[in-house]
C-alpha positions as CSV (number, residue, x, y, z in Angstrom):
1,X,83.0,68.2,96.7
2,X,80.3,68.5,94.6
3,X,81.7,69.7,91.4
4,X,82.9,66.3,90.7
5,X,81.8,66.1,87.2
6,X,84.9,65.7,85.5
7,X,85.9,63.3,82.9
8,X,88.8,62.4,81.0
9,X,88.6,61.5,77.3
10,X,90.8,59.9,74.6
11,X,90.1,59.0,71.1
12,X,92.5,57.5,68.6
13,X,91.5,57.4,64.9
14,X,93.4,55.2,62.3
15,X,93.1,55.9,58.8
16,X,93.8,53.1,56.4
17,X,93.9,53.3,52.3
18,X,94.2,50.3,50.0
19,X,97.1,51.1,47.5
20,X,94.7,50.7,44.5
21,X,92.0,53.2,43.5
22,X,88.8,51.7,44.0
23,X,85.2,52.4,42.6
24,X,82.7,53.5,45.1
25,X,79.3,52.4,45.0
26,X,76.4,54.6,43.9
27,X,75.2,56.8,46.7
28,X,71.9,56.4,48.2
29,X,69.2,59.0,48.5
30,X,68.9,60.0,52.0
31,X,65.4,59.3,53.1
32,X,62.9,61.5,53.4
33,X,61.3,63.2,56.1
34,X,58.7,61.9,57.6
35,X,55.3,64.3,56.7
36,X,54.1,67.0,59.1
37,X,52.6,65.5,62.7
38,X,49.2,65.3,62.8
39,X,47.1,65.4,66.2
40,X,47.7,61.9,67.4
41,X,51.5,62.8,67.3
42,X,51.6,65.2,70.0
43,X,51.5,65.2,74.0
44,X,50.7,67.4,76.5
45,X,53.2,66.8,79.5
46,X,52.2,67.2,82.9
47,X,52.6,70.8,84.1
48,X,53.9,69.9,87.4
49,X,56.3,67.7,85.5
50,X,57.7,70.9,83.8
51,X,60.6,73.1,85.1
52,X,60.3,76.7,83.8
53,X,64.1,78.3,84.4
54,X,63.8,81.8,83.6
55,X,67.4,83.2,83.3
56,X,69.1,86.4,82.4
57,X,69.7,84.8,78.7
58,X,66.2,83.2,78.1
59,X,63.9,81.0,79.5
60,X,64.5,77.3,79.4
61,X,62.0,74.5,79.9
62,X,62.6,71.2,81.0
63,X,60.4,68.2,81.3
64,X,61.5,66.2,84.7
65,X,60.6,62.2,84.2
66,X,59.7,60.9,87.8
67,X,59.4,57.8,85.7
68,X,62.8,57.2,86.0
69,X,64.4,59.1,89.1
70,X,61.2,59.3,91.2
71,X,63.3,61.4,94.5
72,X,64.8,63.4,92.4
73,X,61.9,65.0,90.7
74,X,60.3,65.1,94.1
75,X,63.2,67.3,95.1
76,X,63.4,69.6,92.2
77,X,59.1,70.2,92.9
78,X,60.2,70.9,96.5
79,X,62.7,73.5,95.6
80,X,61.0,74.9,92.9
81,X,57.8,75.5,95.3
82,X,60.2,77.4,97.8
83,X,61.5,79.8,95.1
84,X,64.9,78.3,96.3
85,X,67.0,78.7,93.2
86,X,66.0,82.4,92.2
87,X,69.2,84.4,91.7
88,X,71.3,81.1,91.6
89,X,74.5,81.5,89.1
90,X,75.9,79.1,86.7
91,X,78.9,79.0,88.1
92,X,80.5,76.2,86.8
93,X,79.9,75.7,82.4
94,X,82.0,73.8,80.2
95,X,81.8,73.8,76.3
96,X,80.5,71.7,75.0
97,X,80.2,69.5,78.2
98,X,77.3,71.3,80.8
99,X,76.0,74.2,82.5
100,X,76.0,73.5,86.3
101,X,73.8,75.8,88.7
102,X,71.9,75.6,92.1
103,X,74.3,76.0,94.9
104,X,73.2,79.0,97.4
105,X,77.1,79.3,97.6
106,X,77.8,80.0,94.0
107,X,80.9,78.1,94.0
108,X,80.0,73.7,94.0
109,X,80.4,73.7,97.9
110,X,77.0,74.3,98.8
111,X,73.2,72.6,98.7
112,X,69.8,73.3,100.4
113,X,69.2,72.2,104.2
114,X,67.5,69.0,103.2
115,X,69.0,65.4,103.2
116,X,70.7,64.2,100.4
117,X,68.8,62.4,97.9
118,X,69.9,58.8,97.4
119,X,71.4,57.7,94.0
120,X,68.7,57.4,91.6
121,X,71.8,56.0,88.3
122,X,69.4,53.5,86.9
123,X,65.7,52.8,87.1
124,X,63.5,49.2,86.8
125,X,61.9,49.4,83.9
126,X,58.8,46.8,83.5
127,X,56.2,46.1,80.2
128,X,54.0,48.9,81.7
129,X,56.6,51.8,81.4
130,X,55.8,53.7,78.2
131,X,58.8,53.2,76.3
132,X,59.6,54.0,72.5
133,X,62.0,51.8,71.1
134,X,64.9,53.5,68.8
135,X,67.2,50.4,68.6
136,X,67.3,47.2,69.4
137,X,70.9,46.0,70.4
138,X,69.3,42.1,71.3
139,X,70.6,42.5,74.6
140,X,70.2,45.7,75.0
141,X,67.5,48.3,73.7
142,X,67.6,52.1,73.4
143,X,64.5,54.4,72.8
144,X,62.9,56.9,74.9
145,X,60.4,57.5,78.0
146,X,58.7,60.8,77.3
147,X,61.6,63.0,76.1
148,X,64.5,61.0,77.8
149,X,66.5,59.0,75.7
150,X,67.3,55.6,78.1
151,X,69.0,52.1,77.8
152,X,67.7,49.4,79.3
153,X,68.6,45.6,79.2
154,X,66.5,43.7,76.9
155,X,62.6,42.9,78.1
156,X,63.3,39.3,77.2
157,X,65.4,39.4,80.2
158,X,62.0,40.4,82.3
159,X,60.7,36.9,82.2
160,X,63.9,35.8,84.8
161,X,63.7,38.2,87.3
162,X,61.9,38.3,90.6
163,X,60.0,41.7,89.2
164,X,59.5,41.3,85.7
165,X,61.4,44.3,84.9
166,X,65.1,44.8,83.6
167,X,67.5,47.7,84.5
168,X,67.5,50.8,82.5
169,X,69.5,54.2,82.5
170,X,69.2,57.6,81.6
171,X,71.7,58.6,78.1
172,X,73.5,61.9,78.9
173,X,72.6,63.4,75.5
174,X,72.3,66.9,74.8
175,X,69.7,68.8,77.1
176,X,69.6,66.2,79.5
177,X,69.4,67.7,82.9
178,X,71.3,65.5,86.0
179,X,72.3,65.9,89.5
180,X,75.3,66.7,90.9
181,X,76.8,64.7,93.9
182,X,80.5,65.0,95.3
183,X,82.4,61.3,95.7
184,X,79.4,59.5,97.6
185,X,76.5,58.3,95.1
186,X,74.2,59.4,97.6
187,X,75.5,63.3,97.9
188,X,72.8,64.8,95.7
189,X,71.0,67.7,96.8
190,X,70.1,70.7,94.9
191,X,73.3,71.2,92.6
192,X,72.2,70.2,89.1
193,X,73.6,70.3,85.4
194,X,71.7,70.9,82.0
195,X,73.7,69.0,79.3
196,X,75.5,71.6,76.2
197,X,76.4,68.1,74.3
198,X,76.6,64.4,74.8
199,X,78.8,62.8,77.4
200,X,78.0,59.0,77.7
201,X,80.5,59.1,80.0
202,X,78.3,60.1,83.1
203,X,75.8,57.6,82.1
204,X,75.1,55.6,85.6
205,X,77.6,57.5,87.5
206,X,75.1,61.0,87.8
207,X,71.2,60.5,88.1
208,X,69.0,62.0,84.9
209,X,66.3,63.3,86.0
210,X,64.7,65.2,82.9
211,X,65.7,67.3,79.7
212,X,65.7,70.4,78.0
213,X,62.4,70.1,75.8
214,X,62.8,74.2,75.1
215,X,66.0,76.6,75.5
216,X,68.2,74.5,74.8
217,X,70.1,77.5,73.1
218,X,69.9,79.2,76.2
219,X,72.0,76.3,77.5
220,X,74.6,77.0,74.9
221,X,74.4,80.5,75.3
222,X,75.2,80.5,79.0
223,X,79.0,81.9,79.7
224,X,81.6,79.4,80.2
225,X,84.4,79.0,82.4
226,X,85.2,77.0,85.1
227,X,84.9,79.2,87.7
228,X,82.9,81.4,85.2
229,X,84.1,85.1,85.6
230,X,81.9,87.9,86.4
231,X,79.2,88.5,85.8
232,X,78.0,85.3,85.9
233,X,74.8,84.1,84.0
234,X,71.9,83.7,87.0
235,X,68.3,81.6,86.6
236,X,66.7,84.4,87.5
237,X,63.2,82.6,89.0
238,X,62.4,78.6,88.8
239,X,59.0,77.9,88.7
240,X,56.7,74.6,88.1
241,X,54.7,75.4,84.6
242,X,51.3,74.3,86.8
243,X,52.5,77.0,89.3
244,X,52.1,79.6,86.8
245,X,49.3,82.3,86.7
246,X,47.1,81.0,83.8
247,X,47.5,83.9,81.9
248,X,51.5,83.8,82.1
249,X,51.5,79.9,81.4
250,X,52.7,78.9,78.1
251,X,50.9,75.9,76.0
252,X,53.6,73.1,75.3
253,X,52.8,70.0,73.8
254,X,55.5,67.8,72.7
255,X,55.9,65.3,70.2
256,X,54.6,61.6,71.4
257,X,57.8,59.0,71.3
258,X,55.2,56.3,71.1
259,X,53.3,58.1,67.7
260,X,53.6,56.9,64.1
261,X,55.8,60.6,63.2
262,X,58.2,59.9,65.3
263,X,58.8,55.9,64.4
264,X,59.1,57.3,61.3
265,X,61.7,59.9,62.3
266,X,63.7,57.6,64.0
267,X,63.9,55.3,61.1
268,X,64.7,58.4,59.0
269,X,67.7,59.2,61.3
270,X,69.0,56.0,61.7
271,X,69.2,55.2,58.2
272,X,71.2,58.7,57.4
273,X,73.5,57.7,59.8
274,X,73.7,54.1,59.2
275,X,76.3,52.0,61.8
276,X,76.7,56.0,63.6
277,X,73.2,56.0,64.9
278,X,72.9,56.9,68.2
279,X,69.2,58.2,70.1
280,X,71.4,61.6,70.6
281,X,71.2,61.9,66.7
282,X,67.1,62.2,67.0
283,X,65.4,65.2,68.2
284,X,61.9,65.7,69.8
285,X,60.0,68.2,68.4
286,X,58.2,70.9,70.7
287,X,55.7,73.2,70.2
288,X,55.7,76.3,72.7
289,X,53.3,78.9,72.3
């Protein structure tokens, strides 16, 4: 069944005083941000690396990263060429938790007529992956490729393996777009999920395969329920940005992970929220025009 994106989650919070008053220490100035981006900040992504989902509450663009789930960008191209999810519903949206679309049935039963694409939970990363580092955990590290937030182990690690390259794994932060599979890894088709907030739950259980660069209130704004009741919210036509009419294509550059603006915004953010950081805090600035 492939609306099996359900999660359970539990939190417990203890609250402790000491008996006597204590003095807190002078508060910091929050830092400030960093100046305007200048030209060497930005990017240009790849058009055919851009998803344009028109829908009946906006239009939403996401940047697909074949960097990290090559099949599955492949797939979304495929569909996307054969106008396949035109008049597709969200029929399955959770607050705070997703938007889930792309099933011809409307209902998480269905998928295209093409084979399943194979589990695509965690990538090989290697020295030659662009890769801007947000935070690094000594064994771990966690930055971004393009506008995906990832994990990977640490690149120290590449020295001991037969590739040179160390596992990493897309972050399900807010706007980041994965595939939806029943209870076989390998049930992926054309079912897929735009993220409303972070889950770090589905992280290398569901395949990322991009994120929401533009629209992501559209995401929010997209009715919920579980089934959602009628009408339903629709993507009205998917579309490639390089598959656009030249006059109808919109200019998007977005901000460069690997720039000097947004090292400085990411030290800017980690520093507000000191031992809370996560790379969900920071945002990627996008220029759509």
């Amino acid at each position: 069944m492939r609306t099996a994106l359900l999660a359970a989650c539990a939190a417990a919070i203890a609250v402790t005083a000491s008996a006597a008053p204590q003095k807190n220490p002078p508060a910091l100035a929050p830092p400030s941000a960093p100046a305007a981006p200048g030209p060497a900040d930005w990017r240009t992504p790849d058009p055919n690396d851009v998803l344009v989902i028109d829908t009946n509450k906006g239009r939403i663009l996401v940047e697909m990263i074949p960097e990290v789930a090559p099949q599955h960008v492949a797939r979304m191209r495929e569909l996307a060429h054969e106008n396949f999810f035109d008049g597709l519903r969200f029929f399955r949206v959770i607050e705070d938790f997703m938007d889930q679309t792309g099933d011809p049935q409307n209902s998480g039963q269905g998928g295209s007529s093409k084979p399943n694409v194979p589990a695509e939970f965690t990538f090989r990363r290697g020295a030659d992956l662009p890769f801007a580092m947000a935070a690094d955990q000594t064994v771990a590290e966690v930055g971004f490729v393009k506008s995906l937030p990832v994990m990977s182990q640490s690149m120290m690690l590449g020295a001991m393996t037969k590739d040179q390259k160390v596992t990493g794994w897309g972050l399900y932060c807010q706007g980041v777009a994965g595939m939806a599979r029943d209870d076989n890894p390998d049930s992926g088709n054309s079912q897929f999920f735009l993220m409303r907030g972070p889950f770090p739950s589905l992280e290398k259980k569901y395949t990322a395969w991009g994120r929401v660069i533009s629209g992501q209130d559209v995401v929010k704004a997209i009715k919920v329920g579980e089934p959602v009741p009628d009408p339903q919210d629709r993507m009205e036509r998917v579309r490639l940005l390089g598959d656009l009419p030249e006059k109808d294509r919109p200019k998007v550059r977005v901000i460069d992970p690997k720039g000097p603006w947004f090292k400085a915004e990411i030290e800017r953010v980690r520093a507000a929220k000191g031992a809370d950081f996560t790379a969900c805090n920071v945002d990627i600035p996008v220029e759509v025009k």
